[in-house]
C-alpha positions in Angstrom: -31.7 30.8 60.1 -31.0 29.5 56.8 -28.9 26.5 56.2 -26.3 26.1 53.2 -27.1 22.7 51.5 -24.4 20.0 52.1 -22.2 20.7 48.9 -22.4 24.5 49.9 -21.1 23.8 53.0 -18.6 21.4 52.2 -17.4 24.1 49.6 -17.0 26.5 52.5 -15.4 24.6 55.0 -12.8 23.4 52.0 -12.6 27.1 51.4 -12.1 28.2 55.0 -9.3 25.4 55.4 -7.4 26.4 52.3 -7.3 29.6 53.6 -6.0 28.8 57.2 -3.2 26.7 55.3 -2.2 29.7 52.9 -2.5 32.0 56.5 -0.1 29.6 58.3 2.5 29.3 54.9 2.6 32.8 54.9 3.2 33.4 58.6 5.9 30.4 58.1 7.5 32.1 55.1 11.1 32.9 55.4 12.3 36.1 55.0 14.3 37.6 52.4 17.3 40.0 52.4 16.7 42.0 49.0 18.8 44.9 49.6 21.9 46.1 52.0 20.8 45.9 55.4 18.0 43.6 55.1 14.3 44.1 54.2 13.9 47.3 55.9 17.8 48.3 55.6 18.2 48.2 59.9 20.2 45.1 60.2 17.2 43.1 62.1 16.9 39.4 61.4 13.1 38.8 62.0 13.2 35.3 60.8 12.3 32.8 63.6 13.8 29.5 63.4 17.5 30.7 63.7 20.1 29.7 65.8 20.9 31.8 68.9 24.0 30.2 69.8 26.9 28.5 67.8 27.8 24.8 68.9 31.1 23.5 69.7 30.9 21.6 66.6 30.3 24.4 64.5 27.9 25.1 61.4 27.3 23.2 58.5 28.7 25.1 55.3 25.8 24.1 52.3 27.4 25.1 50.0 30.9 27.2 48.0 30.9 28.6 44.7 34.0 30.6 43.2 33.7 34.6 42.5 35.8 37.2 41.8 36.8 40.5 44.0 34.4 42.9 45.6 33.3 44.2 48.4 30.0 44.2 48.1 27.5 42.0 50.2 25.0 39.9 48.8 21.2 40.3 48.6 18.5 37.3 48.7 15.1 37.1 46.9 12.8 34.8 45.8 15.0 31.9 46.4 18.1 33.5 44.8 21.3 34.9 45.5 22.8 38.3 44.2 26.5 39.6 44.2 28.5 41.5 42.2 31.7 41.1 41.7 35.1 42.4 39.5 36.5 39.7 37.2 40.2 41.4 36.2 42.2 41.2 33.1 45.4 41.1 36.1 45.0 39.8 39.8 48.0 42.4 40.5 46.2 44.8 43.3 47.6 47.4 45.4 46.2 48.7 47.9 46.7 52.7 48.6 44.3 54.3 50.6 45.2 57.6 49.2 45.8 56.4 45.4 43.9 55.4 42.4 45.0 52.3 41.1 44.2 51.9 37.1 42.9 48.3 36.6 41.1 46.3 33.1 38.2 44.1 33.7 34.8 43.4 33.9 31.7 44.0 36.5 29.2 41.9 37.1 26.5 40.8 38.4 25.7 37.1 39.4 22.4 34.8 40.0 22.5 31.8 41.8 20.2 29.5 43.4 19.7 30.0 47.2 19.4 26.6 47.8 21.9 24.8 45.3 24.1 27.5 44.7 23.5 26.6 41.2 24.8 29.9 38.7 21.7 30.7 37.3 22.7 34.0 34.8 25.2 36.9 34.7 25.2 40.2 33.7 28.8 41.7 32.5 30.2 44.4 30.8 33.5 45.8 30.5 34.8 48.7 33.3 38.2 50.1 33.6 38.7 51.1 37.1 40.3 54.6 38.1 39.9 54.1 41.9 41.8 53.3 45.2 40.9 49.7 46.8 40.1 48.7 43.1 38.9 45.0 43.9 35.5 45.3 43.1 31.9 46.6 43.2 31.0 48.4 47.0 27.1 48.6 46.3 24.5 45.3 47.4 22.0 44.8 44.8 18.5 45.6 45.7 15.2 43.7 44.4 12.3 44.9 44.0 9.3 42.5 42.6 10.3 41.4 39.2 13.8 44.4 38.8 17.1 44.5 40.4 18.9 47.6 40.8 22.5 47.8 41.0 25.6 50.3 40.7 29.1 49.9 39.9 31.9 51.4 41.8 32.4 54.2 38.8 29.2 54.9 38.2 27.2 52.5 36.1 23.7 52.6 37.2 21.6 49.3 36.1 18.7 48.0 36.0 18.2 44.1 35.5 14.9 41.5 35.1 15.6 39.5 38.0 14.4 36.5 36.4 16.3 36.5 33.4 19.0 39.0 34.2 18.6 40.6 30.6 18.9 45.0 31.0 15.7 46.7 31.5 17.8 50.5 31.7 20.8 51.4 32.3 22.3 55.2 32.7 26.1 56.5 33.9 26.4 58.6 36.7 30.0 60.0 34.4 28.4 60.4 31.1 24.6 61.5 32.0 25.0 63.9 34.8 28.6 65.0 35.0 29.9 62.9 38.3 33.0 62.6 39.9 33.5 59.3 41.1 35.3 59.6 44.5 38.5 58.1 45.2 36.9 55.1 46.7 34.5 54.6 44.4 30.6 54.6 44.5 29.2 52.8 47.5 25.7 54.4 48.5 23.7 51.5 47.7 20.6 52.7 45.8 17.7 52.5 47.5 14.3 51.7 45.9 11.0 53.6 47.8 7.1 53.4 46.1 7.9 53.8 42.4 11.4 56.0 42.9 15.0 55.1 43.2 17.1 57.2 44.9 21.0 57.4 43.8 23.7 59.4 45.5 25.4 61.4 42.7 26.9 64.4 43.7 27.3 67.4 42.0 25.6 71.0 42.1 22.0 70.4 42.4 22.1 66.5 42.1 23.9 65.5 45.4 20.5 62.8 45.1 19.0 62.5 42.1 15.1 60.6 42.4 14.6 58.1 39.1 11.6 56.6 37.8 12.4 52.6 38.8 10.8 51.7 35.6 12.2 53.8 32.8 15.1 55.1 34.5 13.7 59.1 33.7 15.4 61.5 36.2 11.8 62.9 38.6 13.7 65.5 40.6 17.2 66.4 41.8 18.5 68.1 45.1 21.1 69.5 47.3 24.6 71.0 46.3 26.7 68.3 47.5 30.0 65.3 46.9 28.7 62.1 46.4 29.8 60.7 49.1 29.7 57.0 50.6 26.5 56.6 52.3 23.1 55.5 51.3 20.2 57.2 51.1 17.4 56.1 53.8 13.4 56.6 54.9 12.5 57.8 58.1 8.9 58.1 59.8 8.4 60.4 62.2 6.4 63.3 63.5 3.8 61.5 61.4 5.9 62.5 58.1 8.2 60.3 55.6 11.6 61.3 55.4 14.1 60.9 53.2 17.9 60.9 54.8 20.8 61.8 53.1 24.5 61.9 55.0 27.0 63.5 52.3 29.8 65.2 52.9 29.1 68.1 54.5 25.9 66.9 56.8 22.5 65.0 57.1 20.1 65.9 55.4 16.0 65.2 55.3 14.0 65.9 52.3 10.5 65.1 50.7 11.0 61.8 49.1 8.2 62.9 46.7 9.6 66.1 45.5 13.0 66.7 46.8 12.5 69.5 49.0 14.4 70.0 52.2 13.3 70.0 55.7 16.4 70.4 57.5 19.9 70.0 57.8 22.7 69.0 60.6 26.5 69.7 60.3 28.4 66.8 60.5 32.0 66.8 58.1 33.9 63.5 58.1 36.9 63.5 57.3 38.4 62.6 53.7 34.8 63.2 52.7 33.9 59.9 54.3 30.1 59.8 55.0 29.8 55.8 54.6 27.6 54.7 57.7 23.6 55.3 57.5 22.5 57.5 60.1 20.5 55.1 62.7 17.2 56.0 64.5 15.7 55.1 67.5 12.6 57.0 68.6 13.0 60.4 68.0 16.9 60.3 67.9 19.4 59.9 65.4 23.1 58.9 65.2 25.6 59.8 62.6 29.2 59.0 62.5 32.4 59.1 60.0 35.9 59.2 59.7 37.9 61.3 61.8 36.5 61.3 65.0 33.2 62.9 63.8 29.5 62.1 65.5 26.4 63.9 66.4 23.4 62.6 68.2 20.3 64.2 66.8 16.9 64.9 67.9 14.4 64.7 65.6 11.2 66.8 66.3 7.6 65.2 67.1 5.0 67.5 65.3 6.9 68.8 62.4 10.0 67.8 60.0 12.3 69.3 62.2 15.9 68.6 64.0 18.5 70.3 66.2 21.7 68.3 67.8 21.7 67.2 71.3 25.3 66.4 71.2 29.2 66.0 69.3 32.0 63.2 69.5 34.9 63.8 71.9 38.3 62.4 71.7 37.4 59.6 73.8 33.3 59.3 73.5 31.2 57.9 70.7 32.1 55.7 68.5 33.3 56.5 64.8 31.7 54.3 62.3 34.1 53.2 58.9 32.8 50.9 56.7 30.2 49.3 58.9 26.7 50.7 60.3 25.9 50.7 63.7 23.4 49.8 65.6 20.7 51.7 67.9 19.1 49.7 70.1 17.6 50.0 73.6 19.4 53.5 74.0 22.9 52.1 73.3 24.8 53.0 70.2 26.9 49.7 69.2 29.1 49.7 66.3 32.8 49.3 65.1 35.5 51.8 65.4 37.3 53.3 62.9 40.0 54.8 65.2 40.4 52.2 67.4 38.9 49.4 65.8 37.2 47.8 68.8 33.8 46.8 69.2 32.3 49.8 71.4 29.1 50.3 73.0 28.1 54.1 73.6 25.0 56.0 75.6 23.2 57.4 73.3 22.1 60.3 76.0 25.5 62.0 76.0 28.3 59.5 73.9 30.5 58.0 76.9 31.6 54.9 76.1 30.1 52.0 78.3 32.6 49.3 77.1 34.9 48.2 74.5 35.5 44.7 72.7 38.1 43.6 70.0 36.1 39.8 70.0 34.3 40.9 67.2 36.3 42.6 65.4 40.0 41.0 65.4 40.2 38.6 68.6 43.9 38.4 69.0 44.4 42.5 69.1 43.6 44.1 72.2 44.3 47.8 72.0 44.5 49.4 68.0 43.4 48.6 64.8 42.9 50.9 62.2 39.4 50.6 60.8 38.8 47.5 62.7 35.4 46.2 61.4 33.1 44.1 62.3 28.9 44.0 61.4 26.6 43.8 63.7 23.2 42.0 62.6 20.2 42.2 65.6 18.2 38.6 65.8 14.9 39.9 66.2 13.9 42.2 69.2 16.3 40.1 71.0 20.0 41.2 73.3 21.6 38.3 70.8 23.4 39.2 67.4 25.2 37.8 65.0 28.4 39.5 64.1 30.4 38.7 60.7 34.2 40.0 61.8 36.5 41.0 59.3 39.1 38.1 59.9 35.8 36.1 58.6 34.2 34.5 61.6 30.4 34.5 62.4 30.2 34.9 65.8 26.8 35.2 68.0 26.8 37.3 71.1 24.8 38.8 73.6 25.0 42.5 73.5 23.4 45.2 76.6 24.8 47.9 78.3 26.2 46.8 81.2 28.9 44.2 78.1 29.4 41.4 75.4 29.3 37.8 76.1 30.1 35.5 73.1 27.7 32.6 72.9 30.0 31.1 70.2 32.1 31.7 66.8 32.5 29.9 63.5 35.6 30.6 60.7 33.5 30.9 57.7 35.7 32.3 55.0 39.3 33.3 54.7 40.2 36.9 54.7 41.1 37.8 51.4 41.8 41.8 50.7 44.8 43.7 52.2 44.0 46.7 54.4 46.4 48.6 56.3 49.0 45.8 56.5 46.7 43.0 57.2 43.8 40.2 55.3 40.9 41.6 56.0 36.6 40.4 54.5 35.0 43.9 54.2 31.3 42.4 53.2 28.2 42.9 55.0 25.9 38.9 54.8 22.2 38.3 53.9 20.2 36.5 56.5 17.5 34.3 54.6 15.8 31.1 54.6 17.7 30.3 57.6 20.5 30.9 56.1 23.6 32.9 56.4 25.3 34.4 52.9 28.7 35.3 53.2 31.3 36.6 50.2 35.0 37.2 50.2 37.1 37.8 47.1 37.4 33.8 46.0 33.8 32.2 47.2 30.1 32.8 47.6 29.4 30.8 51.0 25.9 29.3 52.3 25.7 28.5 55.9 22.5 26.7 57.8 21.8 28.7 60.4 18.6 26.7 61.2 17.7 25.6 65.0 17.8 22.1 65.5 
């Protein structure tokens, strides 16, 4: 056996420990919340460290810094924060659900420091607005390495340096490919895959168009669809990437290399409203819009394939508004648009196992239009936390059999008018230990950190 010579194996042993402490960092790291839904857009929480209650005494806020209106949630990376927001020429707003309101401002798009709340950059440029609920951008940013991507409710597709916030590319869904801008504006939050972004931009042929996330350069188009509210999402199953589109008229899987189409399952919201991403669990699917519409799927194991298993009754399901469910454990949770409860469905044939306004407005307890509440899972876990839209951060423990609050915190003030009442439409970012919360007047960091 041959024996390094003292320095050799003081080099290796030096090595071998540098390498064990790099390991353990890395294991240690906390996770990042780069785009709408978290790392891999399923509203799981992985990061260990978190709270899994809320104390009588509350949380402690870190820090408050002033925005303007939106709707969009933020996104965290690389110790930063992203939002967007709509600074207006007039802070007259009204709110019709079935008008366009005509409004003078700018978007933007803001950088601040995750731990200081420090404002870092910001990206602006002028936008008239021609939409109904004009208070602001709907889409999350999403970051990817060194680029953030980002589109405005009417259409402006960007594309930013994250560290700098200078404009790598921008193109306009209106002036480059013809787009009508549905009455609630553009809210399918891009979604970045390998070296593609896919955008929802409606039209014949371009229902989802595929660009090069480098030069912006259109690589393929598909489907003869509306816009649209929902996002575009990748599945993996029966061994085979998917690409997901809900529009208008159905969900939709295609080759996210080349655009082609594997199948297709009816599904027509109401108003047009495809706005929650279809959630999977094993080989099932849920989708679920406006209107009282919802269709369990069953995705096939040895080919791109798909037939429905069941349809929403007046009574069953639950129909998803303006936040995702979840899919977890064979239970469908989620918020609902008709009754705006809370509800938790069996995914093997939609009856409704119970129903819960505690996380969506406590002091109703039988209607609420488009009552909303969104539901982020802490790990593999039963708990969740849940960001209602009177702006409270409750945690709870979620099964089949009910809820059970483990505690709730008044983070922000609702500040946009829905149906007669305040309401905070925003999704959070979990990272660092952190919760990131956004209203219409403030950017809010919470320490969500065990202690």
């Amino acid at each position: 056996m041959h024996l390094l010579p003292v320095a050799g194996r003081s080099l290796l042993v030096t090595t071998f420990s540098v390498a064990l402490v790099f390991l353990a960092s890395q294991a240690g790291m906390a996770d990042d919340w780069p785009q709408w839904m978290g790392p891999q857009r399923d509203d799981v929480y992985r990061e260990s460290g978190v709270i899994n209650a809320i104390p009588e005494d509350g949380l402690k806020v870190k820090w408050r810094v002033p925005i303007s209106g939106g709707y969009a949630g933020p996104a965290v990376a690389n110790g930063r924060v992203f939002v967007t927001d709509y600074l207006a020429a007039s802070n007259e707003i009204s709110n019709n659900p079935g008008a366009r309101q005509d409004r003078q401002g700018k978007e933007r798009v803001l950088a601040f420091s995750a731990e200081s709340g420090e404002k870092l950059w910001e990206y602006a440029y002028d936008r008239p607005y021609s939409i109904s609920y004009a208070v602001g951008p709907r889409c999350t940013p999403s970051v990817d390495g060194d680029l953030l991507y980002w589109m405005g409710a009417e259409g402006d597709l960007v594309c930013l340096q994250v560290e700098t916030g200078e404009l790598a590319w921008r193109r306009s869904l209106v002036d480059d490919f013809g787009a009508e801008i549905p009455i609630w504006g553009c809210s399918g939050h891009p979604l970045v895959d390998g070296d593609l972004l896919y955008v929802m931009v409606g039209g014949e042929g371009q229902g989802v168009v595929a660009f090069d996330k480098r030069s912006g350069e259109v690589q393929w188009k598909a489907l003869d669809t509306k816009m649209g509210y929902a996002p575009p999402s990748i599945i993996e199953t029966s061994g085979t990437r998917q690409l997901i589109i809900y529009h208008p008229e159905g969900v939709s899987s295609l080759n996210p290399k080349t655009g082609q189409q594997y199948w297709e399952i009816d599904i027509e919201p109401a108003f047009e409203m495809s706005i929650a991403r279809p959630m999977v669990e094993g080989n099932r699917m849920y989708a679920s819009g406006i209107g009282n519409q919802s269709v369990m799927i069953e995705l096939e194991e040895d080919q791109p394939g798909a037939k429905a298993l069941w349809y929403g009754e007046p009574k069953t399901s639950v129909y998803s508004g303006t936040a995702t469910p979840l899919f977890v454990d064979g239970v469908v949770y989620g918020s609902d648009c008709s009754v705006g409860s809370l509800i938790a469905v069996d995914a093997s044939n939609g009856d409704r196992l119970w129903t819960n306004f505690q996380a969506t407005k406590p002091d109703e307890t039988r209607f609420i239009k488009h009552g909303t509440a969104f539901l982020t899972r802490l790990g593999e876990s039963d708990r969740y936390l849940v960001f209602s839209e009177v702006g409270d951060l409750l945690v709870a423990k979620m099964t089949k059999s009910g809820f059970e609050s483990l505690g709730r915190f008044h983070v922000l003030d609702p500040t946009s008018e829905a149906f007669g009442r305040q309401v905070v439409w925003t999704h959070p970012a979990y990272a660092n230990q952190t919760g990131f919360f956004r209203n219409d007047k403030e950017l809010v960091a919470v320490d969500l950190a065990q202690e």
